[in-house]
C-alpha positions as CSV (number, residue, x, y, z in Angstrom):
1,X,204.5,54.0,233.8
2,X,202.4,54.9,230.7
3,X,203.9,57.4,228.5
4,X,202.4,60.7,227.8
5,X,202.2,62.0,223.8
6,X,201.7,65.7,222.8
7,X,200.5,67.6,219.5
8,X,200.6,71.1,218.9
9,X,198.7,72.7,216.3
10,X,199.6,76.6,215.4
11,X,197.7,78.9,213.2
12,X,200.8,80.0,211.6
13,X,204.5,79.6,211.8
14,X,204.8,83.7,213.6
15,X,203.4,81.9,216.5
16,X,206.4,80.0,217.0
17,X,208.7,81.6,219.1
18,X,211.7,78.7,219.5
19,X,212.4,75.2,218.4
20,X,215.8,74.4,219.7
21,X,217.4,70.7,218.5
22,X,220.7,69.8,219.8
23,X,223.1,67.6,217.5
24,X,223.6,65.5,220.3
25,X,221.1,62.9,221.5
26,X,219.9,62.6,224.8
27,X,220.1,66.5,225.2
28,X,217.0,68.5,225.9
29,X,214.5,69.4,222.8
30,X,212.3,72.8,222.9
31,X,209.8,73.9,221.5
32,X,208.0,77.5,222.5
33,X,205.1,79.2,220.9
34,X,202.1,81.6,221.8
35,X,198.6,79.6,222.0
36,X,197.2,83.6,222.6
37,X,194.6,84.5,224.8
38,X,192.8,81.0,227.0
39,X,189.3,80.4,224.9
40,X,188.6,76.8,226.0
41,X,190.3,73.7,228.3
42,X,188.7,70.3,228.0
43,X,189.3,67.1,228.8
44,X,188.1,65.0,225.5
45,X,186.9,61.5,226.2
46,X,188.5,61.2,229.2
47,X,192.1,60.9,227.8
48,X,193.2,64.1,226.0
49,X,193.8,67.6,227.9
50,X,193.0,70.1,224.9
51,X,193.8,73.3,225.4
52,X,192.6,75.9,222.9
53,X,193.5,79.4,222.3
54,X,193.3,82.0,220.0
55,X,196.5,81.0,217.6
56,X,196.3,77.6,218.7
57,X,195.8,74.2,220.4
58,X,198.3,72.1,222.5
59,X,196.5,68.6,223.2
60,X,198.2,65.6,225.9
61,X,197.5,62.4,226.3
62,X,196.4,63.3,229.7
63,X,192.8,61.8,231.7
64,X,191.2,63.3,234.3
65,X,192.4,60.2,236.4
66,X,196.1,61.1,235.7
67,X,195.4,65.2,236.4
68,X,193.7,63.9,240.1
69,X,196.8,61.2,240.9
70,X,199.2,64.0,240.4
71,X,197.0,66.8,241.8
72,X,196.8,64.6,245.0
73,X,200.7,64.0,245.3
74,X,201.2,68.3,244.7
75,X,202.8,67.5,241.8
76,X,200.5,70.4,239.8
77,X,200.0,73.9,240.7
């Protein structure tokens, strides 16, 4: 199964709500922030999800293939 990378990109750091690293590994990373208000989601040569808002962008290696696959097993909303 292919692994899926991410990127966030944040106009500045008060968008960043919460970046929580354990000490331990194997424990659950997060990472929460405000993109502000929807202006644009694209799929970008059929292999990146980019999401764009006002503060900022979240892009996933994601392809319209893989959204369909998963949309088809209810796996999305």
């Amino acid at each position: 199964m292919k692994e899926h990378g991410f990127s966030v990109r944040l106009k500045s750091k008060e968008q960043i709500i919460n970046i929580s690293i354990p000490e331990k590994n194997g424990e659950a990373v997060l990472i929460e922030g405000i993109l502000g208000d929807l202006e644009k989601v694209e799929i970008i040569e059929d292999a990146v999800l980019r999401i764009t808002g006002t503060k900022g962008t979240l892009m996933v290696d994601l392809s319209e293939e893989d959204l369909r696959m998963r949309r088809g097993r209810q796996e999305l909303l």
